[in-house]
C-alpha positions as a Markdown table, in Angstrom:
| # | Residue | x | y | z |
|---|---|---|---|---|
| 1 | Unk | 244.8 | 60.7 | -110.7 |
| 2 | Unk | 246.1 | 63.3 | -113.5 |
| 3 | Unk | 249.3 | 61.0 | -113.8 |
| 4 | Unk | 247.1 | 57.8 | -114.4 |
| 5 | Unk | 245.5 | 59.5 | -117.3 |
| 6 | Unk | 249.1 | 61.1 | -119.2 |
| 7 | Unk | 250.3 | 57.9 | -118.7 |
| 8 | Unk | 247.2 | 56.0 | -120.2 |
| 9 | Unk | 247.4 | 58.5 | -123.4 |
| 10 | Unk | 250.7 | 57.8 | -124.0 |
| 11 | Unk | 250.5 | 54.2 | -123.0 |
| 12 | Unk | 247.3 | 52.6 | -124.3 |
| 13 | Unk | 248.2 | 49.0 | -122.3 |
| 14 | Unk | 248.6 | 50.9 | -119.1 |
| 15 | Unk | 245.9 | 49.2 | -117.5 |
| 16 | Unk | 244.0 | 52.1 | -114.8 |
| 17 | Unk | 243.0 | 49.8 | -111.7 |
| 18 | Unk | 241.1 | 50.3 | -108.8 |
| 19 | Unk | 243.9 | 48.5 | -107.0 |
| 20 | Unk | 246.8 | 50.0 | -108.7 |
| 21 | Unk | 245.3 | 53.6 | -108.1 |
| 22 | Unk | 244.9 | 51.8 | -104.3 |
| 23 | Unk | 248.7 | 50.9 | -104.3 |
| 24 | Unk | 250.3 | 53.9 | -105.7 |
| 25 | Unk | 248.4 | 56.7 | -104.0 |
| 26 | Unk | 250.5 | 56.5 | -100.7 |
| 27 | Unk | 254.0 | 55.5 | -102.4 |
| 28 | Unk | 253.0 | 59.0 | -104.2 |
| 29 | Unk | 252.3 | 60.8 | -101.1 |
| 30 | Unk | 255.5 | 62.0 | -100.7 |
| 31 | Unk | 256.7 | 63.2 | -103.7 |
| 32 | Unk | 255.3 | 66.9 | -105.1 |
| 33 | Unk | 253.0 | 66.2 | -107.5 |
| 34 | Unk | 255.3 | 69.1 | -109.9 |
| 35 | Unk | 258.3 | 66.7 | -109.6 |
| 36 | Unk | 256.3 | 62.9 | -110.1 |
| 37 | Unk | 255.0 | 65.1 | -113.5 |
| 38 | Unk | 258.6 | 66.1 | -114.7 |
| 39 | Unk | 260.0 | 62.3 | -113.3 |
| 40 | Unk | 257.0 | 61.3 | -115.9 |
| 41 | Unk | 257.6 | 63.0 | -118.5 |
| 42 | Unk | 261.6 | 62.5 | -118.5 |
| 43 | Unk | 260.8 | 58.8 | -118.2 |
| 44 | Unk | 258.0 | 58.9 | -121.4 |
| 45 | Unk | 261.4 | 60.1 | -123.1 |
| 46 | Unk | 263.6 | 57.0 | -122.5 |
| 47 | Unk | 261.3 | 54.3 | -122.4 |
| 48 | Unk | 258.8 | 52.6 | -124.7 |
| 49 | Unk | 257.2 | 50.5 | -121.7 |
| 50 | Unk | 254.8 | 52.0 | -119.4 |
| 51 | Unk | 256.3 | 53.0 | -115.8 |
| 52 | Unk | 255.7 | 51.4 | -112.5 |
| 53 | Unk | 255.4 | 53.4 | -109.2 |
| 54 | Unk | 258.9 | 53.4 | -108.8 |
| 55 | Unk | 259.6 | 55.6 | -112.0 |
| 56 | Unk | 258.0 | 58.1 | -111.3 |
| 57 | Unk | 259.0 | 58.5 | -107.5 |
| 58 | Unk | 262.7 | 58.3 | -108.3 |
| 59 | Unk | 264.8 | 61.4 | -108.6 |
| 60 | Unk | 266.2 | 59.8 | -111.7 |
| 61 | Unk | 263.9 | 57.8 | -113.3 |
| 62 | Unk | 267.2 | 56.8 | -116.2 |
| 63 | Unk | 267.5 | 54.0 | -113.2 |
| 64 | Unk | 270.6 | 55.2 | -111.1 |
| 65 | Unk | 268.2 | 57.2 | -109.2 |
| 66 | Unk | 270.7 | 59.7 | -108.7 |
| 67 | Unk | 273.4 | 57.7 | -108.4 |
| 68 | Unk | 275.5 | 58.1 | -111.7 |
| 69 | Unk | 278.2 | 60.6 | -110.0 |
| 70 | Unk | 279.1 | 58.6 | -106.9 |
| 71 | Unk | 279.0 | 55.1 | -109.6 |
| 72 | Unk | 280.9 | 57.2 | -111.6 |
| 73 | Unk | 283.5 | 58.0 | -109.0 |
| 74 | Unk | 284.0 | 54.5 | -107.8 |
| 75 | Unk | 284.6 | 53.1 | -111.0 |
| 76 | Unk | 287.6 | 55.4 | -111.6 |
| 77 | Unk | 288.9 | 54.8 | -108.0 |
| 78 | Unk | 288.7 | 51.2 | -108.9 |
| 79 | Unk | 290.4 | 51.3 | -111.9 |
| 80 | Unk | 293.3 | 53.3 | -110.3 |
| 81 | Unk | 293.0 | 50.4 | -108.0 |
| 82 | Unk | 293.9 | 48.1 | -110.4 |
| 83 | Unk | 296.5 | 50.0 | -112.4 |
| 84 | Unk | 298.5 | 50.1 | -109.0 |
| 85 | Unk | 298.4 | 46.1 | -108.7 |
| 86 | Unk | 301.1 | 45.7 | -111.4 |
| 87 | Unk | 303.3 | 48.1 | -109.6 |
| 88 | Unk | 303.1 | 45.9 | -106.4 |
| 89 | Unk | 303.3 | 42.7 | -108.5 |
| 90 | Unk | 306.6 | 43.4 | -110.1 |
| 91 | Unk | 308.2 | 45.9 | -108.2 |
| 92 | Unk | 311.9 | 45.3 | -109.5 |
| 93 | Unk | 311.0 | 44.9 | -113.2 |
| 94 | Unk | 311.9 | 47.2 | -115.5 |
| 95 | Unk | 309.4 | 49.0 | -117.2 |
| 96 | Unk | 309.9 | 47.9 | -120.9 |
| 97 | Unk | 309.1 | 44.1 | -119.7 |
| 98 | Unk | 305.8 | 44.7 | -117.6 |
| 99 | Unk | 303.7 | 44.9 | -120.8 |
| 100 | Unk | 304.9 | 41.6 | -121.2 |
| 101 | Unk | 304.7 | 40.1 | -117.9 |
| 102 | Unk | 301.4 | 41.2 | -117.1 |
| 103 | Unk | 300.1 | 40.5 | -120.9 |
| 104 | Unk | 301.5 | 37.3 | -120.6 |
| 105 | Unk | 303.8 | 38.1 | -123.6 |
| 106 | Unk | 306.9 | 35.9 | -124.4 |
| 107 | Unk | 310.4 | 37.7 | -123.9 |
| 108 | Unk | 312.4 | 37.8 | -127.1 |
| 109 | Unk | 316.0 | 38.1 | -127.3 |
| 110 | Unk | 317.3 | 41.8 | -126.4 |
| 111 | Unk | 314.4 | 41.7 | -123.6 |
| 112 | Unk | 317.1 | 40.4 | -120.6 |
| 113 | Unk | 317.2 | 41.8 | -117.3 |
């Protein structure tokens, strides 16, 4: 396999098995062999330690595979989320004192309802 040996030059401990040529030949069936070279050679730029199968199948081989926009979506949802709790926690309190009630600041004198 032309990927075995790109990977062995740029990885001398990559160790070129009968059995892992055995193994990876039909995970690799399916993917182009244009796109496992460009997974390769994007993953040879973010990683020191030689890839296994599943870097090189991956869309993304960074490790979301191709995940990061729909991660990146939920988190902000979910942190809207969160920002609304202190609205329904302390509906009636003015807004100068949530800071303090949710920070678990002590009111100081002036700071009455």
């Amino acid at each position: 396999m032309k990927l075995f040996a790109i990977i062995r030059s740029n990885y001398p401990n990559f160790e070129m098995t009968n059995e892992k040529k055995a193994t990876w030949t039909p995970l690799m069936a399916d993917v182009p062999f244009d796109q496992a070279l460009a997974n390769l050679m994007d993953f040879m730029k973010h990683s020191k330690f030689p890839p296994v199968a599943a870097d090189i199948i991956q869309a993304d081989p960074g490790g979301l595979n191709g995940n990061y926009d729909r991660l990146r979506i939920e988190t902000a949802e979910r942190f809207a989320e969160i920002d609304s709790w202190d609205q329904v926690a302390l509906p009636a309190c003015p807004d100068h004192l949530r800071p303090k009630f949710l920070g678990g600041g002590k009111a100081v004198s002036g700071d009455e309802l």
